[in-house]
N, C-alpha and C positions, 0 to 999 in steps of 0.2 A: 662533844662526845666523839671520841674514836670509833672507826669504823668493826672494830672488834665487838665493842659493847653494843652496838644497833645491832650487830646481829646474833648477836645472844639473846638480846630483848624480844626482838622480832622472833628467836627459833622457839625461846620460855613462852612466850604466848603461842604462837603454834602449835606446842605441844599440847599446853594444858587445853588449848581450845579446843584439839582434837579429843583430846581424851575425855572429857567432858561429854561432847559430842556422843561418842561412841558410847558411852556409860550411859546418858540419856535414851538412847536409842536402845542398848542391852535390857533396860529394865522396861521401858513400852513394849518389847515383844515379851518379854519374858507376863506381862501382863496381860497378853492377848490385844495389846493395843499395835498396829500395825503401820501405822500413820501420826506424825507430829499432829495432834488436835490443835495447838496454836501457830502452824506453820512455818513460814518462814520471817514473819516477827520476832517468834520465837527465837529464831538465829541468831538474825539481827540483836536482839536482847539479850540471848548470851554475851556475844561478840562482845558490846559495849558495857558490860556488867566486867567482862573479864579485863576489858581496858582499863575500866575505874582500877580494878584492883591490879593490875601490874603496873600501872600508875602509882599506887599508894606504896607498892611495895617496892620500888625504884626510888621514894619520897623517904621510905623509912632505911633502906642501906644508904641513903646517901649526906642523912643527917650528922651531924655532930655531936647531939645531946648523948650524954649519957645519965643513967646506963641504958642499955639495950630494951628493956620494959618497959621505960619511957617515951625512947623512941618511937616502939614499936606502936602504943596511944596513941601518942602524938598524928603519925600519919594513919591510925585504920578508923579515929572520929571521925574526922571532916570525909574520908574515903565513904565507909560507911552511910554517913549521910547521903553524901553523890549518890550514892547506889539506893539509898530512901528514895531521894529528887526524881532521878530515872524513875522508878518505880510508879511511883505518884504520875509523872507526866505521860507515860506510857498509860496509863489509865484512861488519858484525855481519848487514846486514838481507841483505846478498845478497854470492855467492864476488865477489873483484875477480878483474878482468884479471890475466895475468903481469905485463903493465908498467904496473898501473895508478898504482905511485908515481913511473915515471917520465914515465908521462903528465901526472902531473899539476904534475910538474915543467919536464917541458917547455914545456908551455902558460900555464901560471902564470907560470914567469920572460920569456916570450917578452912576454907582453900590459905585465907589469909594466917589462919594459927598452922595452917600445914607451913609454909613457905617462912613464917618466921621460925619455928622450929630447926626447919632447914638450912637459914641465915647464921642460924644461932650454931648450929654445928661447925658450919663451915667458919666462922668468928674462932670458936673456941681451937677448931685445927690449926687454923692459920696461924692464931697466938702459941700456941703451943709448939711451933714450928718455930717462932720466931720471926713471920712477916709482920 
């Protein structure tokens, strides 16, 4: 990989890890909650949840399969799962949530259906451009 692309990779996960962040934190105040109740694991658990999946979605632009909704399968099960596994093991260090497999489904496929969506745009310009 070209030093262009690491830092695309690197700026797209900084972004979204920010904004995330900040979303997290908008809706705990806006809840009267003042303070991350899972602290800085918490983070830490973002951070590595958001890796699996700019991993997966680095996994699915860079495949060959077609078409595009195959792909896209293809890399967000086994991603998915990773993000199950985390889940699970994170449990060893500290109890999870009631819903925390299904938060972390929710969240997970929501960011991931965002960014293929987005893939899928920028596919379809490109083609239609002619690159």
């Amino acid at each position: 990989m070209n030093k262009k692309k690491w830092i695309r990779i690197v700026s797209t996960y900084s972004i979204i890890y920010t904004a995330i962040t900040l979303l997290s934190s908008v809706l705990y105040l806006c809840n009267g909650i003042y303070e991350d109740p899972s602290g800085n694991w918490h983070e830490l658990d973002r951070a590595m949840i958001l890796l699996i999946g700019i991993a997966a979605f680095g996994l699915c632009t860079n495949l060959t399969v077609k078409p595009l909704a195959l792909r896209y399968l293809i890399a967000y099960i086994p991603s998915q799962l990773l993000a199950f596994a985390y889940v699970w093991f994170s449990g060893l260090r500290e109890p999870l949530a009631e819903t925390a497999y299904r938060d972390i489904w929710i969240n997970f496929t929501s960011l991931f259906v965002l960014l293929c969506i987005i893939n899928t745009a920028v596919y379809a310009f490109k083609k239609k451009r002619g690159q």
